[in-house]
N, C-alpha and C positions, 0 to 999 in steps of 0.2 A: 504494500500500500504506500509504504514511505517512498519509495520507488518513482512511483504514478504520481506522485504530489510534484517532486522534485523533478521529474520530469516533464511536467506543465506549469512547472516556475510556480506552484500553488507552493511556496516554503513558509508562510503564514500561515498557512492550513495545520503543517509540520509543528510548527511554533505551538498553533493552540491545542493539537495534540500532547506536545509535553506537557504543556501548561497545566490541560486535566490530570495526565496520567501524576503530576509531581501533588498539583491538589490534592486529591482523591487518595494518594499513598500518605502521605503528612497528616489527611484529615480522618484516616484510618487508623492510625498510627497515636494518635495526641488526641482524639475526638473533639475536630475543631469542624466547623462548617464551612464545606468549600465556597461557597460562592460569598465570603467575604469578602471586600475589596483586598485589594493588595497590601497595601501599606496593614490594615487590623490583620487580615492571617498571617504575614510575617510575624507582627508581636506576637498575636497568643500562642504561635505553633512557638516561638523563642521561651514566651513566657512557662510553657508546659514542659521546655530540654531547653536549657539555659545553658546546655554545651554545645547545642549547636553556634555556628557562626551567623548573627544576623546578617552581619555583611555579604558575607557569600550569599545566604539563601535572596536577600534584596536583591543583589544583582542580577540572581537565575531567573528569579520572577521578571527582573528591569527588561531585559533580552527575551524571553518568553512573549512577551507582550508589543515585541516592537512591529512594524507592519510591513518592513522594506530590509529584507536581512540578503546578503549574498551568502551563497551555497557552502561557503570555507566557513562564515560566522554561523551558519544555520548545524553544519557538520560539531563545530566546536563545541553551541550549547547544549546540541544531545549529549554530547560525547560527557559535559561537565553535570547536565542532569542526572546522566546514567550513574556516573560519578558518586555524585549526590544521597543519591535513593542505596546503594549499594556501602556507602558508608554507615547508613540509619544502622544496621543490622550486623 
């Protein structure tokens, strides 16, 4: 699927796929509500693991959210979400 997206330049599409899939694992995780705005689910998933990094997790969201990313930034923030989600555990 990621494939098909990336190859109809839909890398926005890509983006808000992580976006849920990073949501949805955090708000599984800490029982926070995803469709929080950005700025309150960074705090309260911080405020629930205080070890996380909020800086990091801001930035993944900041890039998750942007609307015009080329394919090397689009490859990188998967690569840092996957990242991400694989350190929780």
């Amino acid at each position: 699927m990621a494939t098909l997206f990336r190859r109809s330049g839909q890398r926005s599409e890509i983006l808000r796929h992580y976006n849920d899939q990073l949501r949805r694992r955090l708000s599984e995780r800490y029982a926070v509500e995803p469709k929080l705005d950005t700025i309150e689910f960074v705090k309260t998933v911080v405020y629930h693991d205080p070890a996380l990094d909020e800086a990091v997790l801001r930035d993944l969201m900041k890039r998750l959210s942007q609307k015009k990313v080329s394919e090397q930034e689009l490859v990188k923030t998967a690569s840092d979400v996957d990242e991400f989600l694989r350190s929780l555990t």
